[in-house]
NULUMLO-336984 format. One line per field, with one value per residue: residue in three letters; x, y, z of N, C-alpha, C in turn. Coordinates in steps of 0.05 Angstrom, whole numbers. Layout:
BEGIN
res: [ALA:...]
npx: [X:...]
npy: [Y:...]
npz: [Z:...]
capx: [X:...]
capy: [Y:...]
capz: [Z:...]
cpx: [X:...]
cpy: [Y:...]
cpz: [Z:...]
//
This chain:
BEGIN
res: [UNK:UNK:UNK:UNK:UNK:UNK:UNK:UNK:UNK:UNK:UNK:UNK:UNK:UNK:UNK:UNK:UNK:UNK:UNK:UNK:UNK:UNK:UNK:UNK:UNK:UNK:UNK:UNK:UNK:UNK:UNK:UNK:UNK:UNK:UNK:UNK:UNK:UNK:UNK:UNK:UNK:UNK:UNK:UNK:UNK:UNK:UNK:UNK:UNK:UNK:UNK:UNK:UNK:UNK:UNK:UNK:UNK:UNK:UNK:UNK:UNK:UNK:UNK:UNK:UNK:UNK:UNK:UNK:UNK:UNK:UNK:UNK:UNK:UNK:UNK:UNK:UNK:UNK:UNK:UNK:UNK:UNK:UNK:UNK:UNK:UNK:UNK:UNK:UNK:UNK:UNK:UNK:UNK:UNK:UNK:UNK:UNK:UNK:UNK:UNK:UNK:UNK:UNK:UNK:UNK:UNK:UNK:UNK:UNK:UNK:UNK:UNK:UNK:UNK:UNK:UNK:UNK:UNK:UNK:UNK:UNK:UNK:UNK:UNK:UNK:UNK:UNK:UNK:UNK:UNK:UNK:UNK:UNK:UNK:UNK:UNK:UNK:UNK:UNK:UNK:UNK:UNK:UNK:UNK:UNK:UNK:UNK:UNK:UNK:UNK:UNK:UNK:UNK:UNK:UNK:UNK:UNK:UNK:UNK:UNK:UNK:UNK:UNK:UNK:UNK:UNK:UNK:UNK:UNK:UNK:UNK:UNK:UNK:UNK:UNK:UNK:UNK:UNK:UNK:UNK:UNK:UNK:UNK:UNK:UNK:UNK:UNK:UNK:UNK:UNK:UNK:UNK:UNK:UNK:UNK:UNK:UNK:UNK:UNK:UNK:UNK:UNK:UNK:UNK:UNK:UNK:UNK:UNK:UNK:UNK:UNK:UNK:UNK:UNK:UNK:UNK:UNK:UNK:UNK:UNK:UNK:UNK:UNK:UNK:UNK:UNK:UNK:UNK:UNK:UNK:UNK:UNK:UNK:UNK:UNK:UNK:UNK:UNK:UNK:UNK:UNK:UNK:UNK:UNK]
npx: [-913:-839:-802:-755:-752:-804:-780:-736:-764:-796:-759:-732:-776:-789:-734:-726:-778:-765:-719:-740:-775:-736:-704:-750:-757:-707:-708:-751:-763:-717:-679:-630:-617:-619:-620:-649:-639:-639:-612:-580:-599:-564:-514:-501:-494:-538:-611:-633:-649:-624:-635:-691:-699:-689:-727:-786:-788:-787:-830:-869:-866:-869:-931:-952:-955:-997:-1044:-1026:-1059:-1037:-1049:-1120:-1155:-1171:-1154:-1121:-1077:-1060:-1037:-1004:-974:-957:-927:-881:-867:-846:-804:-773:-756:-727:-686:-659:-642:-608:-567:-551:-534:-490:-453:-436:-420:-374:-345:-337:-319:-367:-428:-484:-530:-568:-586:-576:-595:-639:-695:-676:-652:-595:-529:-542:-560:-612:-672:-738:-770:-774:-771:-820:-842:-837:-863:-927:-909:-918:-969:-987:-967:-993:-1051:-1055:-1019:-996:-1043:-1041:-986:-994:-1022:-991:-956:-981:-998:-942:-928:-952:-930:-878:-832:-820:-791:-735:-725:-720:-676:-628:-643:-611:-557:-535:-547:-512:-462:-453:-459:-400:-377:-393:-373:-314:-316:-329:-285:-245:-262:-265:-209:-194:-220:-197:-150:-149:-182:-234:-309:-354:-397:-434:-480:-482:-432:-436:-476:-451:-404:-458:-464:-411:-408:-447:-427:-380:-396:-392:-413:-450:-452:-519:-524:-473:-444:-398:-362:-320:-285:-230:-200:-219:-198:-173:-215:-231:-198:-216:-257:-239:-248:-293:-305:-267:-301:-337:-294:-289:-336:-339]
npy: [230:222:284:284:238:237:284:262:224:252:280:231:219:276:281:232:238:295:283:251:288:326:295:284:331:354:321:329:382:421:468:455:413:398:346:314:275:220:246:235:269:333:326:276:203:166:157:213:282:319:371:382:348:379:421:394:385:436:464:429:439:498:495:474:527:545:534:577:614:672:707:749:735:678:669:718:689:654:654:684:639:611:649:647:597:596:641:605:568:594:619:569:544:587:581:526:536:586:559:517:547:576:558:500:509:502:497:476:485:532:601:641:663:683:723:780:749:729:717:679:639:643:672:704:674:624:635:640:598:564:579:566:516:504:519:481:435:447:440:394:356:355:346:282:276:276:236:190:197:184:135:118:121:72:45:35:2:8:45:26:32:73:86:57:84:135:121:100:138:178:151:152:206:228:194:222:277:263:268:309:351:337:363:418:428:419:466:515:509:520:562:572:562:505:478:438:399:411:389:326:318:328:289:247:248:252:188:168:188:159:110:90:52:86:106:115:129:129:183:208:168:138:97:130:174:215:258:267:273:315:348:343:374:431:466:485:496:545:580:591:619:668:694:701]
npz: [-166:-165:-186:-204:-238:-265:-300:-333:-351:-390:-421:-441:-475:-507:-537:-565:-599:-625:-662:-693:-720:-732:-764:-811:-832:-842:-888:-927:-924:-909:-941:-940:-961:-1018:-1052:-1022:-987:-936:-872:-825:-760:-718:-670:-643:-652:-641:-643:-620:-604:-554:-549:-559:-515:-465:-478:-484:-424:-408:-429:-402:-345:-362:-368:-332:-295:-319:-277:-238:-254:-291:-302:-314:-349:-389:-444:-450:-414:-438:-480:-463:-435:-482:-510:-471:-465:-520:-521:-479:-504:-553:-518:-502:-547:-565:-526:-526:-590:-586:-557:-578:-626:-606:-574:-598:-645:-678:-723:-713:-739:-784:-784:-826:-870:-855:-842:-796:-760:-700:-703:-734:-702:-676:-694:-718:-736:-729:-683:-686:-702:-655:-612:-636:-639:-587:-571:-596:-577:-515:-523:-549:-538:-483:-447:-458:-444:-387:-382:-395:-356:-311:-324:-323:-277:-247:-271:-259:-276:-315:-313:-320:-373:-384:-362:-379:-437:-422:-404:-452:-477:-457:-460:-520:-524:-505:-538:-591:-573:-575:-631:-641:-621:-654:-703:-682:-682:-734:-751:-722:-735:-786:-792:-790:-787:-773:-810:-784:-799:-864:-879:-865:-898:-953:-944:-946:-1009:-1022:-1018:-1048:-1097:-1101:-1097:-1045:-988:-952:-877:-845:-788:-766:-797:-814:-825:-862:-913:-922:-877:-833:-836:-879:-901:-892:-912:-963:-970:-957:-994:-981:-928:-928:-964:-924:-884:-918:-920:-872]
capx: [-889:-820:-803:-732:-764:-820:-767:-730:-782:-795:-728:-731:-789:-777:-713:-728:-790:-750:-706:-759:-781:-726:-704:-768:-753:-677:-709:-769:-760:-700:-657:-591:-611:-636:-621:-670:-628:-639:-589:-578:-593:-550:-492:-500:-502:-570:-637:-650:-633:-623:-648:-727:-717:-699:-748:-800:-794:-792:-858:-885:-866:-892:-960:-958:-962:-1027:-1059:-1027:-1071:-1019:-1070:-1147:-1178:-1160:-1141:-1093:-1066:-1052:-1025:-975:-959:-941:-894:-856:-851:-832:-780:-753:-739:-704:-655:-648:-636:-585:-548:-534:-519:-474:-437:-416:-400:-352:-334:-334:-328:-381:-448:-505:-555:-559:-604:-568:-609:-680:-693:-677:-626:-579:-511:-553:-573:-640:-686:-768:-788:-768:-792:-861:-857:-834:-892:-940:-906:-920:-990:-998:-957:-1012:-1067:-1057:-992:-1001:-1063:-1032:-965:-1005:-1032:-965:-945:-1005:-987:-907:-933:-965:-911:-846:-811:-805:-766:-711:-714:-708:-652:-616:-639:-602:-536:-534:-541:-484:-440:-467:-453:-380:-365:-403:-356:-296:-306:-334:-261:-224:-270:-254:-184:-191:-232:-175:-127:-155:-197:-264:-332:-349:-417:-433:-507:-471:-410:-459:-499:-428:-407:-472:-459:-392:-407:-453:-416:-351:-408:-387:-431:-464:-468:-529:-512:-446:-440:-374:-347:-313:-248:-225:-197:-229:-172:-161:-243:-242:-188:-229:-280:-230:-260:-322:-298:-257:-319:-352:-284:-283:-362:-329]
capy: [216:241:297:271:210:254:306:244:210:276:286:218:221:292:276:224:256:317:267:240:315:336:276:291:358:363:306:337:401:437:476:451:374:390:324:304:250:212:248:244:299:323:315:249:183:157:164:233:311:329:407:376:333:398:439:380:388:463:462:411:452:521:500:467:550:549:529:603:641:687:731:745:727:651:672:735:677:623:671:692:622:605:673:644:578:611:653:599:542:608:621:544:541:605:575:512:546:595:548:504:569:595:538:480:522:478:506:455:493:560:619:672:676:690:752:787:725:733:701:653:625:649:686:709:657:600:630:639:569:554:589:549:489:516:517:448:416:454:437:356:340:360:326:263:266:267:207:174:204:175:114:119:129:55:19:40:-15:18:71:17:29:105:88:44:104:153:101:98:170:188:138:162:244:224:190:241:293:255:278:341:358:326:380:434:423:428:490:526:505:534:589:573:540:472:471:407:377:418:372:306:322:327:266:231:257:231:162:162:183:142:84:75:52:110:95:132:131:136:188:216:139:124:87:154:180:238:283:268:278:343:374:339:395:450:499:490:514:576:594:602:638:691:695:724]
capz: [-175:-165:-201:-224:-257:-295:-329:-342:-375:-417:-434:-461:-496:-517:-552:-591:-615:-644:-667:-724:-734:-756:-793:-834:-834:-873:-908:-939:-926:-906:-955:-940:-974:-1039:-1056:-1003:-977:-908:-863:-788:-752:-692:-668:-632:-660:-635:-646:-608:-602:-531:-548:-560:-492:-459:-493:-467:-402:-400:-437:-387:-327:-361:-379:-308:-292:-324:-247:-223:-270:-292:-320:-307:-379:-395:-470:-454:-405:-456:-506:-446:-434:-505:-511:-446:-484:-550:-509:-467:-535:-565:-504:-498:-576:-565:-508:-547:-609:-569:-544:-603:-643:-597:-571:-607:-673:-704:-730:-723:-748:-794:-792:-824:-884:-842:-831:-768:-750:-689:-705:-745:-685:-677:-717:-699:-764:-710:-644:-676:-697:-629:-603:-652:-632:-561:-573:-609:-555:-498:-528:-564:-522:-460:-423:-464:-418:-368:-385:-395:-331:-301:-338:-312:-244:-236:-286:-247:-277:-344:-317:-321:-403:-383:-343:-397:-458:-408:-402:-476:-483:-437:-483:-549:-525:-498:-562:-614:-571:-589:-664:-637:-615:-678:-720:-674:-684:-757:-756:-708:-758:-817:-779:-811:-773:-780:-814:-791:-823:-893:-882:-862:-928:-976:-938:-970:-1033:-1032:-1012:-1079:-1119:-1106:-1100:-1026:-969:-927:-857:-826:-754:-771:-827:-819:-831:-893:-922:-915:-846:-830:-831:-906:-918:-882:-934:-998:-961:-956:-1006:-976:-910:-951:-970:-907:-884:-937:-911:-841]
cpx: [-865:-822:-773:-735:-784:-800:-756:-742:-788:-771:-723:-746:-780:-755:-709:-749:-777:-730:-715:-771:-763:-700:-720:-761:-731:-690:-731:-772:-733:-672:-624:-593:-630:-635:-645:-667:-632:-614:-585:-574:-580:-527:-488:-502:-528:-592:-651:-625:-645:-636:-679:-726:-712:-721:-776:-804:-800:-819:-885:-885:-879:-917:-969:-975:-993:-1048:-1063:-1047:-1058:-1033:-1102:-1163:-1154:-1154:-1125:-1071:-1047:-1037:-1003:-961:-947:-917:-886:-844:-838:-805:-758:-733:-725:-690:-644:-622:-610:-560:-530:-517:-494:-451:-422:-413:-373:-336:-317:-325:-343:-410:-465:-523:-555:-584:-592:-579:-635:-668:-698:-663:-616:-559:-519:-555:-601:-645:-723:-784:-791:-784:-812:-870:-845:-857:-924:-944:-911:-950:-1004:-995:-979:-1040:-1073:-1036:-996:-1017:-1053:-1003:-971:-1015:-1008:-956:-957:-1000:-959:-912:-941:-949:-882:-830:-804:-783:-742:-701:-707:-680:-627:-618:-611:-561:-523:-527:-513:-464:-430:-450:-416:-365:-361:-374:-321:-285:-320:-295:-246:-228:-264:-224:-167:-196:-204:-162:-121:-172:-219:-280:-339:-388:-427:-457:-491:-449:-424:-473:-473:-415:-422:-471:-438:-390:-423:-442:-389:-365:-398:-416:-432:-470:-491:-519:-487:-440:-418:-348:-342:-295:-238:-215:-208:-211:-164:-190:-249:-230:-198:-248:-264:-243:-284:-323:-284:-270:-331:-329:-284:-308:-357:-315]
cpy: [235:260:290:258:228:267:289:231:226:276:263:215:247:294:255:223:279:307:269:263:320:324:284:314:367:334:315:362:429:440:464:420:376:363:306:272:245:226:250:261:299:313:285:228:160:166:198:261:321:352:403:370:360:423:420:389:415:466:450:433:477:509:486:493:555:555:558:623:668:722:726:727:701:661:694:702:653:639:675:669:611:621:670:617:589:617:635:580:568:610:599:544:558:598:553:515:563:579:523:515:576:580:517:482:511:490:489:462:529:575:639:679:687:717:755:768:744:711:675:634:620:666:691:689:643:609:632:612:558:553:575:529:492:509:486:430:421:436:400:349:331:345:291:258:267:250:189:177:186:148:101:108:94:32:28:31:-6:47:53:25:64:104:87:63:125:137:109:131:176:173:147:203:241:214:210:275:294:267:304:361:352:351:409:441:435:454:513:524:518:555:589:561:529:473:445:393:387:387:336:299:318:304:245:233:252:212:158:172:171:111:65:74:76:101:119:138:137:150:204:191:132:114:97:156:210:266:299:280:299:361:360:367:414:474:510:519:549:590:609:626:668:704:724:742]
cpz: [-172:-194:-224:-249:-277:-309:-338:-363:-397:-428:-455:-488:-519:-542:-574:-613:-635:-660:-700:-735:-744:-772:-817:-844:-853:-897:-933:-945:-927:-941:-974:-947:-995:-1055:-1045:-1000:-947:-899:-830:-776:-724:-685:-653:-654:-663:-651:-633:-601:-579:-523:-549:-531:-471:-453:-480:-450:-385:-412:-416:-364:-338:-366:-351:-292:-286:-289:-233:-239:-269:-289:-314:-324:-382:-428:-472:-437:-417:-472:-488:-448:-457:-511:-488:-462:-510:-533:-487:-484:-547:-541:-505:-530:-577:-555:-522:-581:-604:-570:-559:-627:-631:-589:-581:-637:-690:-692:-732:-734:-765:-802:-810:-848:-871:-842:-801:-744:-729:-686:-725:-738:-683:-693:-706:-724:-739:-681:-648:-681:-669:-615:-611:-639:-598:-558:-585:-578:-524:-507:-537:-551:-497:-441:-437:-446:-400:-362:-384:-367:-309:-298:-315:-282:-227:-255:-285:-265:-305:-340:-315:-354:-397:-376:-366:-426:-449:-411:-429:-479:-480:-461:-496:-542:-527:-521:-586:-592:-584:-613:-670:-643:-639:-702:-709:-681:-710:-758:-741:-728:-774:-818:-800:-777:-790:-788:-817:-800:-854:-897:-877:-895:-952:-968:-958:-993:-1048:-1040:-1041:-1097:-1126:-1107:-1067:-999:-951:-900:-839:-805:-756:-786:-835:-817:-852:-896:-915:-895:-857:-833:-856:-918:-911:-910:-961:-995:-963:-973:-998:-942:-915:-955:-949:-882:-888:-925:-877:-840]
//
């Protein structure tokens, strides 16, 4: 099968898999929602986080490797291939974090309490569960996308809903940049970064306690204009100022 159409298809899947992980994830677990409120993760509006469907398909292609026998002994070999996946979801993870720190001045994600953090991008807590998840995904994922692939290969006609996820996407990114730029704008302004799941999370926390509707998918939507809901946030940002 083309190769286009397979990373495609990963990418889709991929992404909206990591999607519902780490939905569950700030919902049950993560830190930054002790409330342990539903909150949309990601800067997009959709269902899916672009950095899993990446991460996908580089997974798919390294364990492809496997065939070159990198290594003599099949268990130093597997252990290699997971520390290439580990190490390639952290540069991925870096590049996108990178690049909407310096950028975009907006923080999607925050290591800087782990230990051994860089920029509070990355950290070695995360690449070993990368690595983990490296090994789950080899072992229970893996000969299963091949089956889908397999699958893909003899029911073409669903790559039209790939096509039409991909459509959507594009929309969805082009929009969600929109109020990328509006937050940038602010942050320049007032020379802070834009912690944006923190600001998502005080958002919901608004919306109940003024008793106004929350929109998931939408959760920087309120009466409000955004402009006016950024400086109800101001001390928050101040804070993370004084921090730099």
């Amino acid at each position: 099968m083309n190769l286009f159409i397979t990373l495609a298809f990963l990418f889709f899947i991929g992404s909206v898999s990591g999607w519902i992980i780490e939905l569950l994830f700030r919902r049950f677990i993560s830190s930054s929602n002790p409330e342990r409120k539903w909150i949309n993760p990601g800067f997009c509006t959709g269902p899916y986080l672009p950095i899993y469907g990446f991460g996908l398909c580089l997974m798919y292609l390294i364990a492809s490797l496997e065939n070159f026998q990198l290594i003599k002994y099949p268990f130093w070999n597997k252990l290699v291939l997971f520390a290439i996946m580990a190490l390639c979801m952290t540069v991925i993870e870096y590049i996108a974090g990178i690049i909407c720190l310096k950028v975009a001045k907006v923080r999607l994600w925050d290591y800087t309490n782990e230990w051994g953090n860089i920029q509070g991008i990355i950290c070695p807590k995360f690449s070993l569960i990368w690595a983990v998840l490296g090994a789950v995904y080899y072992y229970l994922i893996h000969p299963r996308i091949l089956s889908a692939l397999d699958w893909l290969s003899q029911n073409l006609a669903f790559s039209f809903v790939v096509g039409l996820f991909f459509g959507v996407f594009i929309i969805d990114v082009v929009n969600s940049t929109q109020l990328v730029v509006k937050l940038k704008k602010y942050a320049e302004e007032n020379e802070v970064i834009v912690r944006y799941e923190t600001i998502k999370a005080d958002i919901r926390r608004w919306c109940d306690e003024k008793k106004q509707k929350y929109h998931f998918f939408s959760p920087f939507h309120t009466y409000i204009p955004l402009s006016e809901q950024l400086k109800d946030l101001k001390e928050a940002f101040e804070e993370i100022k004084k921090k730099k």
